[in-house]
Backbone bond lengths (Angstrom), bond angles and torsions (degrees), N, CA, C in turn:
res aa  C-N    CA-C-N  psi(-1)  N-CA   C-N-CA  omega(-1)  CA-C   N-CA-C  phi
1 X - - - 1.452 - - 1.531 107.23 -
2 X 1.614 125.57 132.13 1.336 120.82 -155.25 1.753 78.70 -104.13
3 X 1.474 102.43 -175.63 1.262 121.19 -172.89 1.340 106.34 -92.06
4 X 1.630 145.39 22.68 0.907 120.18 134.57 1.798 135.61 -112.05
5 X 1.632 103.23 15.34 1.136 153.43 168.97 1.660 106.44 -59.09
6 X 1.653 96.64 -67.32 1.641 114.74 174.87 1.532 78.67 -42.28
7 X 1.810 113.36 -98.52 1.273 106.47 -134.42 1.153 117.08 -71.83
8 X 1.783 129.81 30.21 1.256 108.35 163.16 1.870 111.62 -86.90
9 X 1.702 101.53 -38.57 0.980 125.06 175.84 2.160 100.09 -48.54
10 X 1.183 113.44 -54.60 1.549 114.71 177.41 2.171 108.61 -42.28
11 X 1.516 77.59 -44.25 2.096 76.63 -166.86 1.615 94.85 -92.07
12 X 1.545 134.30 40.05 1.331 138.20 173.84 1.818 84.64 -109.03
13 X 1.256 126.22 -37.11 1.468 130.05 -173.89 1.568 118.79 -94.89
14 X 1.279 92.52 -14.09 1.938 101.57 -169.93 1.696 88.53 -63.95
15 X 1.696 87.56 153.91 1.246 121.03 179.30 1.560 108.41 -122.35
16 X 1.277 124.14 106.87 1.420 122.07 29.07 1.885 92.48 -92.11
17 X 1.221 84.04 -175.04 2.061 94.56 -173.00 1.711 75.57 -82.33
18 X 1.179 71.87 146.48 2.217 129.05 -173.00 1.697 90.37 -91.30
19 X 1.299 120.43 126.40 1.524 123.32 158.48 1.250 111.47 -132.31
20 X 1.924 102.35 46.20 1.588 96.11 159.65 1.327 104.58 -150.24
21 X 1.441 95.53 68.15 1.521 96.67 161.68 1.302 108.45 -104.76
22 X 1.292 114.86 138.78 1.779 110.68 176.78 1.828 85.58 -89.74
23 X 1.454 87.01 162.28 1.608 115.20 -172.79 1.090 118.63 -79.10
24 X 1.880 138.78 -31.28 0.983 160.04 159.18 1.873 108.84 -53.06
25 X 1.590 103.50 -18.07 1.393 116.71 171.32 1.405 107.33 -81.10
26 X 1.112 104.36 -62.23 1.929 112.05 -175.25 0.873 118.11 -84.08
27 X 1.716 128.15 -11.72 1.517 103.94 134.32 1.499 136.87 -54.13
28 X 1.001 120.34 -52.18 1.300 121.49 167.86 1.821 110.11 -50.82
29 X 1.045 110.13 -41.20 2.040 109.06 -174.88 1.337 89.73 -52.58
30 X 1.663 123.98 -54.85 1.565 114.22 -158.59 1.242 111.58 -63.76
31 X 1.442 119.04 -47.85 0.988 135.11 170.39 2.004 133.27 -20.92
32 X 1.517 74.72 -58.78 1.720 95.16 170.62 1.187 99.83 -73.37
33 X 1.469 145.88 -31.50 1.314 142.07 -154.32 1.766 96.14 -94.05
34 X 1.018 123.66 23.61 1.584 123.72 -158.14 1.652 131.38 52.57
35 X 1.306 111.02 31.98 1.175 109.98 -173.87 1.577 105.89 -93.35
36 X 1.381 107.43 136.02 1.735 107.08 151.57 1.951 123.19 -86.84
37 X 1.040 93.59 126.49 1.506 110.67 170.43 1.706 116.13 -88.64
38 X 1.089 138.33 113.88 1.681 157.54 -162.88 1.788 94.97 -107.59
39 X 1.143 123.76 102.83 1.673 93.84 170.38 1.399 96.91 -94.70
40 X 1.699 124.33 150.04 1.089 126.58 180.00 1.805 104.59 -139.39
41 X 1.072 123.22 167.68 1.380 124.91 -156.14 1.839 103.52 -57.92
42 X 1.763 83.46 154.71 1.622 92.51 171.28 1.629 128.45 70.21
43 X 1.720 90.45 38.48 1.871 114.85 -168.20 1.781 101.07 51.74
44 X 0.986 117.86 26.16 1.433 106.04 168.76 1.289 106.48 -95.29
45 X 1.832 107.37 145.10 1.586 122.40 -174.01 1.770 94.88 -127.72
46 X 1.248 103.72 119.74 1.291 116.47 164.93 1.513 133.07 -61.39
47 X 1.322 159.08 92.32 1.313 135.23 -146.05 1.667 108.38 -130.14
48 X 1.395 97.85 124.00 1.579 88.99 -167.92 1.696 99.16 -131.15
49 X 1.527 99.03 127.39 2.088 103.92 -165.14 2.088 87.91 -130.78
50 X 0.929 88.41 124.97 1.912 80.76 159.60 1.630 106.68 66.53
51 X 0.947 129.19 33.83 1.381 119.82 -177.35 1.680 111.46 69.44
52 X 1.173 130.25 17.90 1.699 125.60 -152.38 1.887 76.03 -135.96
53 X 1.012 129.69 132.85 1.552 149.13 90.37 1.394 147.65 -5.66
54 X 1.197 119.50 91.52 1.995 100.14 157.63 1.611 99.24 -158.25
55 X 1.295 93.33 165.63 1.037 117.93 -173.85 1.950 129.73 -88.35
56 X 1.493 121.42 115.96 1.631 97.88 -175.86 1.319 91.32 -118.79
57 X 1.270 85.60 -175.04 1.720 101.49 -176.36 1.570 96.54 -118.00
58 X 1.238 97.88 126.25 2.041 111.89 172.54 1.845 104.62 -84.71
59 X 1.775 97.54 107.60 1.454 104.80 159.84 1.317 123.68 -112.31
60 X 0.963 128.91 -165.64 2.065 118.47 -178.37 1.723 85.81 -127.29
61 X 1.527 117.96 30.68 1.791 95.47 156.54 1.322 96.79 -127.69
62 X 1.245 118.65 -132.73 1.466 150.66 179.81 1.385 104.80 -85.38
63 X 1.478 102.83 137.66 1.555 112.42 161.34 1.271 125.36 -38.54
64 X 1.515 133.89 132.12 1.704 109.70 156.95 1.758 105.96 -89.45
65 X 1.782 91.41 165.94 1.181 100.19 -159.25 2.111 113.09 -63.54
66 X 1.451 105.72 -8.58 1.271 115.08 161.98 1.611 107.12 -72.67
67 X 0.985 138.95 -31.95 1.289 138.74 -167.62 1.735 99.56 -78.21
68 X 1.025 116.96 -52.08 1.365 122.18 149.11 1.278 160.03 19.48
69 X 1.739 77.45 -83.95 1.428 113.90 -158.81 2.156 81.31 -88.31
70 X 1.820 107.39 -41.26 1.270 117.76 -154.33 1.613 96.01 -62.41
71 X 1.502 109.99 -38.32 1.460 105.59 -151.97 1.546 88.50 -79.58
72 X 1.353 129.11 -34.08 1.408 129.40 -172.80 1.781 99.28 -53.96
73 X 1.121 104.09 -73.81 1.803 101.23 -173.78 1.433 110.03 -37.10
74 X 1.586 121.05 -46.32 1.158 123.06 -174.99 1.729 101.18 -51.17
75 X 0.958 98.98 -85.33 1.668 94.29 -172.04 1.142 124.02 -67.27
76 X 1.465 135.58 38.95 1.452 147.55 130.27 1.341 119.44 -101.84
77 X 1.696 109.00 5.74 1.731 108.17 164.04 1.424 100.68 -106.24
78 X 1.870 124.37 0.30 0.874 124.28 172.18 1.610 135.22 -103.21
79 X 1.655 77.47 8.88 2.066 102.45 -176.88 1.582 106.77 73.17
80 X 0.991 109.09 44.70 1.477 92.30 -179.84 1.431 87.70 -127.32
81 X 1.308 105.54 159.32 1.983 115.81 -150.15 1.355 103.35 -155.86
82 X 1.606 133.37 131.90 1.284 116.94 -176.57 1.614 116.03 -83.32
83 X 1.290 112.02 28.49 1.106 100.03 -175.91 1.657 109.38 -122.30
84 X 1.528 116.33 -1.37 1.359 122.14 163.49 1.789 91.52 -70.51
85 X 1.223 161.06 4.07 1.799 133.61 -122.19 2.240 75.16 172.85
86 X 1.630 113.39 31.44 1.848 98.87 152.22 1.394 111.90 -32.51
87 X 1.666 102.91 136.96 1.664 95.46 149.61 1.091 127.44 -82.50
């Protein structure tokens, strides 16, 4: 995971939630984190890390802060912690 990977993955946990991550960013964060991405109809991206599932929606801006909040829960039901991933 390169160092700008860390800090996208860092502002997936920032407090308050971050609503400017572009998506072309956190694809790549999951990515590095071992995730597979599925795209399946209707800008939907499938994301599967650890045996766990969910579903995003592919836009061409920035995350909203629900998008966020979703991918954050996801990858704390998937053990992943920003503190294994210092910047």
């Amino acid at each position: 995971m390169n160092h700008h990977d860390r800090k996208v993955l860092h502002a997936f946990f920032a407090h308050p939630v971050t609503a400017n991550i572009d998506f072309k960013d956190a694809e790549h964060a999951l990515t590095a984190l071992g995730a597979e991405l599925d795209s399946k109809h209707g800008n939907k991206v499938e994301v599967t890390l650890a045996g766990q599932k969910t579903m995003l929606h592919r836009n061409h801006h920035s995350l909203s802060k629900d998008d966020v909040m979703q991918i954050r829960k996801f990858l704390e039901g998937c053990g992943v912690t920003v503190e294994a991933f210092p910047i």
